[in-house]
C-alpha positions as CSV (number, residue, x, y, z in Angstrom):
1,X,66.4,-22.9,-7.5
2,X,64.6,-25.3,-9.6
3,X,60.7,-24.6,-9.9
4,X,58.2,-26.4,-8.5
5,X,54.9,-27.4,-9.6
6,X,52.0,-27.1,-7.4
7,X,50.7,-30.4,-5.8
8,X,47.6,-32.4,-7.4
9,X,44.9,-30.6,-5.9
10,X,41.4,-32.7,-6.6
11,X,38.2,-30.9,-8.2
12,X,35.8,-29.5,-6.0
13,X,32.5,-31.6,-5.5
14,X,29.8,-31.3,-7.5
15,X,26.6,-28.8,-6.1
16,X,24.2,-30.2,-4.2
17,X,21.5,-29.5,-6.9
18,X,23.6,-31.6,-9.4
19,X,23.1,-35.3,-10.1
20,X,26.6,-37.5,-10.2
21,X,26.3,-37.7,-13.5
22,X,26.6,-33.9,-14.1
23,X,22.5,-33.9,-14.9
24,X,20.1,-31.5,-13.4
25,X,18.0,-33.8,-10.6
26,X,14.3,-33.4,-11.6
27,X,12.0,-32.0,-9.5
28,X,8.9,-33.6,-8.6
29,X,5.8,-31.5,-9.5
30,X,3.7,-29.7,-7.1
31,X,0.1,-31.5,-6.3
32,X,-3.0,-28.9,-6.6
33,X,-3.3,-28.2,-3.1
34,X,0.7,-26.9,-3.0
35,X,-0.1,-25.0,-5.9
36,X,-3.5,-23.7,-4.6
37,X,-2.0,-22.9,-1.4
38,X,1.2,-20.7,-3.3
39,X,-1.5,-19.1,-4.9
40,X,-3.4,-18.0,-2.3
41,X,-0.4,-16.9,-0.6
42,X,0.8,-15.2,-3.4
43,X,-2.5,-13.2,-3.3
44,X,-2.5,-12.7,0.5
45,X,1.0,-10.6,-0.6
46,X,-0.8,-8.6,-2.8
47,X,-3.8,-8.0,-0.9
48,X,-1.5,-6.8,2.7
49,X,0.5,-4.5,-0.2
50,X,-1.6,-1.4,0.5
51,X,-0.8,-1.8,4.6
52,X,2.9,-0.9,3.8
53,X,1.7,2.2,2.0
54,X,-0.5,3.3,5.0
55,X,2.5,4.3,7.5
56,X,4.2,6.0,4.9
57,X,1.3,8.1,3.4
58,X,0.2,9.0,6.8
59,X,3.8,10.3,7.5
60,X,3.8,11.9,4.1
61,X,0.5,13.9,5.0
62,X,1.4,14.8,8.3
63,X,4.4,16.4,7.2
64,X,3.2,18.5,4.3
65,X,1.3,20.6,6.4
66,X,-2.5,21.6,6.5
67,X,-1.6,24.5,4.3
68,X,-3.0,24.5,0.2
69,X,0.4,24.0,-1.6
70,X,0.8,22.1,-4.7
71,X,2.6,19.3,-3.2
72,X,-0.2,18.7,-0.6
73,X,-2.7,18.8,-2.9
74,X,-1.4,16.8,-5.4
75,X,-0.5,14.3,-2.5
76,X,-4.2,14.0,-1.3
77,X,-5.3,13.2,-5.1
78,X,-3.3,10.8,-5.4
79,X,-4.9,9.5,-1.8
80,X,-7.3,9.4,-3.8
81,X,-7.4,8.0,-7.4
82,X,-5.2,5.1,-6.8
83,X,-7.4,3.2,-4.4
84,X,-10.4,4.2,-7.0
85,X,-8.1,2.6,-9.5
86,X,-7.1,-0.1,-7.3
87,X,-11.2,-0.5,-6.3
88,X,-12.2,-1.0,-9.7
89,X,-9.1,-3.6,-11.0
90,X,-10.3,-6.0,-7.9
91,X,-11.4,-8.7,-10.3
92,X,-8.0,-8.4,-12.4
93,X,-6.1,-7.9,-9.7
94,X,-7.3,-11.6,-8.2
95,X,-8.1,-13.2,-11.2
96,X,-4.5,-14.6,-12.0
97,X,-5.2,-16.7,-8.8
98,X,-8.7,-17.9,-8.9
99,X,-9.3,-20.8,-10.0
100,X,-12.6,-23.9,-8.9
101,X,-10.5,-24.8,-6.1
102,X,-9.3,-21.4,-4.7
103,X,-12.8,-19.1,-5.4
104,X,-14.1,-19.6,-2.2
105,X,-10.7,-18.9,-0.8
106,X,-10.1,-15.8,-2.3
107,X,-13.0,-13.7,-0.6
108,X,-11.3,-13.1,2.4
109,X,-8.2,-11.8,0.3
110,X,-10.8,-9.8,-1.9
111,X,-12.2,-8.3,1.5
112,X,-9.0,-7.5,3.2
113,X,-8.1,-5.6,0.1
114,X,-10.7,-3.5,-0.1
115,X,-10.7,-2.7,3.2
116,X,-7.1,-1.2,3.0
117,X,-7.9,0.8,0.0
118,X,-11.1,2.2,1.7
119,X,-8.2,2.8,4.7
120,X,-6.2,5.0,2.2
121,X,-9.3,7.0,0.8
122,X,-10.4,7.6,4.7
123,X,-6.7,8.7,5.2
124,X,-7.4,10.9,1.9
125,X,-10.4,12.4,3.7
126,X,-9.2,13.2,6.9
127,X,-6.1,14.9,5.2
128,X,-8.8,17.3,3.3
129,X,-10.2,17.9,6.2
130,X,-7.4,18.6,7.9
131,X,-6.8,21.7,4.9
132,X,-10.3,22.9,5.4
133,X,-11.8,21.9,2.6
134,X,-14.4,20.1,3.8
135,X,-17.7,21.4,4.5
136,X,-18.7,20.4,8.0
137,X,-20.6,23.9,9.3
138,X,-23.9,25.0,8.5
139,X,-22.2,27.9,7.4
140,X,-20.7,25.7,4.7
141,X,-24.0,25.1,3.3
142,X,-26.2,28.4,3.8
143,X,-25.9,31.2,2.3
144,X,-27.7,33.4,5.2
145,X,-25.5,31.7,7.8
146,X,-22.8,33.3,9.3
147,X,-19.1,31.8,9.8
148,X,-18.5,30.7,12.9
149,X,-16.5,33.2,15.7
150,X,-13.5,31.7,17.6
151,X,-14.1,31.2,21.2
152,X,-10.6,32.3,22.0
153,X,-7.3,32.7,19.7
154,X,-4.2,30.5,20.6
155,X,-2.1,33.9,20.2
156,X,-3.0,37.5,21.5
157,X,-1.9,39.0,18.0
158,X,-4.6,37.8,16.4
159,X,-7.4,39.0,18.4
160,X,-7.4,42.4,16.4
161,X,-6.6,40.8,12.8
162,X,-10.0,39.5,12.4
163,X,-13.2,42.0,12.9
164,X,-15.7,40.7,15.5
């Protein structure tokens, strides 16, 4: 049986991106305002970051317990310190973005930022609460005071652990 060659099969068309002449097709440059307005987008991104950190941290402190461990502790620092670090790096954070034409644009960004990282700390704070290491009684405070007595203990076993 005598080989055969395949048939004459035609190159495949060019991408859509190239010109007919094999040259990249030049893009037309963004005005201002499509600039400004990835910009500003670009920061909106930024500034929502923290809200995807929220669920997650809350689930993260929910699960380690009210108990002092090392890993609960070092959890609630870091509640903590990065939204202090975040805080004080606002102007840096932004400043990539800001131009004459988008300033007065960016506030609400700035704002909305600040507002989740002040979301995180009062997550922090309610997680040392929730460990008892906040003090809330007068007892807390005063020397003379005495700790405050359970109404009632959720268990009978305890009732004779702790003297009245």
């Amino acid at each position: 049986m005598a080989p055969t060659h395949p048939p004459k099969i035609p190159p495949p068309p060019a991408p859509h991106w190239k010109s007919a002449k094999g040259g990249a097709v030049a893009a037309t440059p963004a005005s201002a305002s499509e600039t400004d307005d990835l910009f500003l987008k670009k920061a909106w991104e930024i500034a929502l970051a923290p809200a995807k950190a929220i669920p997650m941290n809350a689930i993260m402190m929910y699960m380690s317990g009210n108990s002092l461990q090392i890993f609960s502790i070092m959890m609630t620092v870091m509640l903590f310190m990065n939204p202090i670090k975040a805080l004080s790096a606002v102007g840096s954070t932004f400043s990539r973005y800001d131009n004459e034409r988008t300033h007065a644009r960016l506030w609400p960004v700035k704002l909305a930022f600040i507002a989740l990282q002040l979301a995180t700390i009062a997550l922090g704070i309610w997680k040392v609460n929730g460990m008892g290491l906040l003090p809330t009684t007068r007892s807390d405070w005063l020397a003379w005071e005495r700790e405050r007595q359970p109404l009632e203990y959720s268990a009978p076993i305890f009732q004779g652990a702790f003297p009245q």
